[in-house]
C-alpha positions in Angstrom: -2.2 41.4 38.4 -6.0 41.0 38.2 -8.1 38.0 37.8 -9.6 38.2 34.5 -13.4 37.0 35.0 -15.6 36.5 31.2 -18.7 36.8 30.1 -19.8 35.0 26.7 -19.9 37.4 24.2 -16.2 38.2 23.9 -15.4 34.7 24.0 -17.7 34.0 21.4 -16.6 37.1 19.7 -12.6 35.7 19.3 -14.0 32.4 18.6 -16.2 33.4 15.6 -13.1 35.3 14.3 -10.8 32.3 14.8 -8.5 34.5 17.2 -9.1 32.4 20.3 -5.8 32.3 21.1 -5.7 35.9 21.6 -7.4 35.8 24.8 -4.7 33.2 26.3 -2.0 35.3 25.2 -3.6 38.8 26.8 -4.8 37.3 29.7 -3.2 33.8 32.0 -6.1 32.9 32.5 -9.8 33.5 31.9 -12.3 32.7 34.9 -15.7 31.8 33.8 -18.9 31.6 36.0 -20.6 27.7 35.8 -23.9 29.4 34.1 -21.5 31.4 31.2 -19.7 27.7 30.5 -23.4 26.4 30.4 -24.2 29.4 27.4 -20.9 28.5 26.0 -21.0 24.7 25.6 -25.0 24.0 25.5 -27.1 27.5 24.7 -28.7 27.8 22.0 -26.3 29.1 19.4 -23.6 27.1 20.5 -21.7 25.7 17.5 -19.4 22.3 17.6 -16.5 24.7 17.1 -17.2 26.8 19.7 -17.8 24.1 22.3 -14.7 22.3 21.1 -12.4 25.3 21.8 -14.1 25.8 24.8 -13.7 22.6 26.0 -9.8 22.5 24.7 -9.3 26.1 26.5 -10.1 24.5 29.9 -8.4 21.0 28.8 -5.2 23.2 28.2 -5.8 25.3 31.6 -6.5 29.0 30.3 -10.4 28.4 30.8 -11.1 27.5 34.6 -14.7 27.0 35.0 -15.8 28.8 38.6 -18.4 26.4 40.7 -21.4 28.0 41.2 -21.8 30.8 43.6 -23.9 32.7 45.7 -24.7 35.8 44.4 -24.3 38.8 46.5 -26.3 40.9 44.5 -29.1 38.3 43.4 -31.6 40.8 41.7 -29.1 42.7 38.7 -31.1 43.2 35.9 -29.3 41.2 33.6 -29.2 37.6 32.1 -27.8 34.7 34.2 -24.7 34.7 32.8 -23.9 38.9 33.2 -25.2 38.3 36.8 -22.6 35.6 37.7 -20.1 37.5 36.2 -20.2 40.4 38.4 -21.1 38.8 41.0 -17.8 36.7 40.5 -15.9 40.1 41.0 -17.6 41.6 44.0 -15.4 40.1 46.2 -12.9 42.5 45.5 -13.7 45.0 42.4 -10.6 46.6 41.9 -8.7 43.2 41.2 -10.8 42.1 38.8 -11.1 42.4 35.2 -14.1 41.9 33.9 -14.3 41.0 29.8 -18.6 41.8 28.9 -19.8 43.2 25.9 -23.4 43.7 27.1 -23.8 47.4 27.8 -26.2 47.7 30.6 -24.1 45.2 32.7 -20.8 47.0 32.0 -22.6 50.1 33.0 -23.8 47.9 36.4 -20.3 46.3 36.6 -18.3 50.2 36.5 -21.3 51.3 39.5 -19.5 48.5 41.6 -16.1 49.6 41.1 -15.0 46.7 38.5 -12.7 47.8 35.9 -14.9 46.1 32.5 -13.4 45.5 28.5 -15.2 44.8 26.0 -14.5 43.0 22.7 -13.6 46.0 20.6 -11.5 46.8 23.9 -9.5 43.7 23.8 -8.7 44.3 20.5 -7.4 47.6 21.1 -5.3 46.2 24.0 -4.1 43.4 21.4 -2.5 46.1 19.1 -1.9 48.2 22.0 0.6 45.4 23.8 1.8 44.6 20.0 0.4 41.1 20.0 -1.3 42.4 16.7 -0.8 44.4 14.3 -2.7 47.2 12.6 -3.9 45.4 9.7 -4.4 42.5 11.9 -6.7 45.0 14.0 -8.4 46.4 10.9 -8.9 43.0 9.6 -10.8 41.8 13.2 -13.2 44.7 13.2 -14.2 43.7 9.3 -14.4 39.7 10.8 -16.6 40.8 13.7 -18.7 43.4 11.6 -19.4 40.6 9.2 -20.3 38.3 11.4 -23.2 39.9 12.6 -21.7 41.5 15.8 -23.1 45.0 16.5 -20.6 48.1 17.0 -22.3 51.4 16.9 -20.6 53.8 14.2 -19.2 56.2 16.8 -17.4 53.0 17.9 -16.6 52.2 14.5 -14.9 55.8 13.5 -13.1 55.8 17.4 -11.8 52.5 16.6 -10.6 53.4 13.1 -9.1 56.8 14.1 -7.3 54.9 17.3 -5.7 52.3 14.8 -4.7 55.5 12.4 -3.0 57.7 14.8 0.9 58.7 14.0 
C-alpha cells in the first residue's frame, strides 16, 4: 500500500464541496508536509471551516502533520508547499501517492517517478471504487466548477464521457 502524501488544493477542493470525508474513506491516512498544514490552517484564504476540519481530521488521526524536513531537492520551482510535498516522497517514489492539483509540480513530481492524483482524479477513483455514485460524481464536478475551481474543458468533456460510459 502506498503512503498517501497531500498537497492543499485537493484538500481544500473536498473541503469546499463538503466531501471531506471522502479522502478518509479513499485513503487511511493522508500525510501532510508542516508548510501545507501552515497553508491549510493559517494562509490567507483559510476559512474557520476549513481549519476546523483540518484540525478535527488530525484530532481523529486521518491527517498526520509530517515535521519539517530537509529537502532533497531544495530549488523545485514550485511554492513551499508543492516543494515539501515531493520532497516528502523522494525517499522512495514508487510508494508514494502523491494528491496535487498544481500542474507544473505534478509534471515535476511524474519526472521523479512519484505516481500523482489530482482532485478530478480522486473523484474518478471515488466512483471508480463505488464509494460514489454517478450522480454523486456529476454533482462534485458542478460543486467544484462553481466554486471557482479551474478544470480545463478537455478535462471537463473526459470527465463527463468517463462517468457516461456503458
Amino acid at each position: 500500500m502506498k503512503t498517501t502524501v497531500a498537497d492543499s488544493s485537493p484538500l481544500i477542493a473536498f473541503i469546499k464541496k463538503e466531501e471531506f470525508q471522502v479522502l478518509k474513506t479513499l485513503f487511511t491516512t493522508i500525510h501532510v508536509p508542516a508548510s501545507v498544514h501552515e497553508e491549510l490552517t493559517q494562509g490567507q484564504g483559510s476559512s474557520p471551516v476549513q481549519v476546523g476540519k483540518i484540525h478535527e481530521a488530525v484530532r481523529e488521526g486521518w491527517i498526520i502533520i509530517d515535521a519539517p524536513l530537509k529537502l532533497r531537492i531544495p530549488d523545485l520551482p514550485l511554492g513551499k508547499g508543492e516543494s515539501e510535498a515531493i520532497n516528502a516522497c523522494l525517499t522512495d517514489p514508487a510508494s508514494y501517492l502523491l494528491l496535487m492539483d498544481e500542474k507544473k509540480g505534478r509534471r515535476i513530481a511524474q519526472v521523479h517517478g512519484i505516481k500523482t492524483l489530482g482532485t478530478m482524479g480522486i473523484i474518478t477513483l471515488a466512483f471508480k471504487t463505488k464509494k460514489q455514485k454517478k450522480e454523486e460524481s456529476m454533482e462534485d464536478l458542478k460543486k467544484l466548477l462553481s466554486s471557482g475551481f479551474y478544470l480545463s474543458s478537455d478535462a471537463v468533456i473526459a470527465f463527463t464521457e468517463f462517468l457516461n460510459k456503458p
